[in-house]
VEXDREN-2710 file (C-alpha; in Angstrom, 1 decimal):
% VEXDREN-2710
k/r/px/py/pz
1/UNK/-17.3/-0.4/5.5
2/UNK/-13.7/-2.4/5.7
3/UNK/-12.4/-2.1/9.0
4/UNK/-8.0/-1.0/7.9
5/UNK/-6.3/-4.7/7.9
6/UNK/-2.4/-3.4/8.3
7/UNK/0.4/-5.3/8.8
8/UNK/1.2/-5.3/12.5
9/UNK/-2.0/-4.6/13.7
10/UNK/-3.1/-6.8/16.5
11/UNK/-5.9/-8.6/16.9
12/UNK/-7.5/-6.8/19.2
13/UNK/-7.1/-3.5/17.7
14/UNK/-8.6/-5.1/14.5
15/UNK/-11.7/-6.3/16.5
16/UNK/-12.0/-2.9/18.3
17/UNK/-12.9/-1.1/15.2
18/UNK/-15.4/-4.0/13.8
19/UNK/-17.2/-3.5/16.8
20/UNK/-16.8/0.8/17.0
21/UNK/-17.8/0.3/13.4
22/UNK/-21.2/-1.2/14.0
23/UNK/-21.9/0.6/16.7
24/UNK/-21.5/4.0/15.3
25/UNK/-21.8/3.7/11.5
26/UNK/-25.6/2.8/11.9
27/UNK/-26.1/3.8/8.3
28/UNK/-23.6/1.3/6.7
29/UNK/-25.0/-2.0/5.6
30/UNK/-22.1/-4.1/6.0
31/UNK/-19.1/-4.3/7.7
32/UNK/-16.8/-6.6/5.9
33/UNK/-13.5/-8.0/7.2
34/UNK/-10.8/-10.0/5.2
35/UNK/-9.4/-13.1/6.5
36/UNK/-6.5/-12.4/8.5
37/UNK/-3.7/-15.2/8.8
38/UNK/-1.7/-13.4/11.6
39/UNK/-4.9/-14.1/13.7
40/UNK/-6.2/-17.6/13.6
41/UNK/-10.2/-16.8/14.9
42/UNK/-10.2/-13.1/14.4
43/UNK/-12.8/-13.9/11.5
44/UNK/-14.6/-15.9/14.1
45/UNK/-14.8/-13.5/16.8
46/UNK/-15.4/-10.3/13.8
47/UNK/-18.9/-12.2/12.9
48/UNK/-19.3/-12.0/17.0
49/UNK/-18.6/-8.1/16.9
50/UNK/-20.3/-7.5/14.4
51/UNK/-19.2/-7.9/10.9
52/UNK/-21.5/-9.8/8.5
53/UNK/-19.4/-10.6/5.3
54/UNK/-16.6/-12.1/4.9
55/UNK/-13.2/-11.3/2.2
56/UNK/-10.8/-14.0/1.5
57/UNK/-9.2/-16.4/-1.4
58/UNK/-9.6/-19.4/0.4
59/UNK/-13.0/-20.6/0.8
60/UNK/-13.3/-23.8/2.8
61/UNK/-11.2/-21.9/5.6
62/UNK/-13.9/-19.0/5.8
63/UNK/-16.7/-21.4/5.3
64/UNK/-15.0/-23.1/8.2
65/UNK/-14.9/-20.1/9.8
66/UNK/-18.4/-18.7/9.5
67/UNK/-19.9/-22.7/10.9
68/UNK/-17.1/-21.9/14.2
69/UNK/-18.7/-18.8/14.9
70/UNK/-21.9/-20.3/15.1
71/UNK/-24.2/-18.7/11.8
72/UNK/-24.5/-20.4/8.9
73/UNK/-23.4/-19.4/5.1
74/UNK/-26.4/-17.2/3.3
75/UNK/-25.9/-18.9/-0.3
END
């Protein structure tokens, strides 16, 4: 499952269904968000919520993201 990434959606909102996501989607494996440049950490704090893969073109900044969040990268 990908959580909707729309322009002018906040942060919050975008974090709010990560977490609704893994809550009550109990059958999905992943939840996977996309790197969002509106919000500097909002990868950080998805990983927190919940989310466990990460979409983006730029991979030092999500490796960079996933070591700030605290877990490290399952290569």
């Amino acid at each position: 499952y990908e959580p909707p990434l729309q322009p002018g959606v906040s942060g919050y909102s975008y974090l709010k269904h990560v977490a609704v996501a893994r809550l009550l989607l109990n059958r999905v494996n992943h939840i996977v968000v996309r790197q969002c440049p509106e919000v500097e950490n909002v990868c950080q704090l998805a990983l927190q919520f919940g989310a466990d893969t990460l979409l983006g073109t730029n991979v030092p900044e999500l490796e960079r993201q996933v070591r700030a969040a605290g877990f490290s990268l399952g290569l």
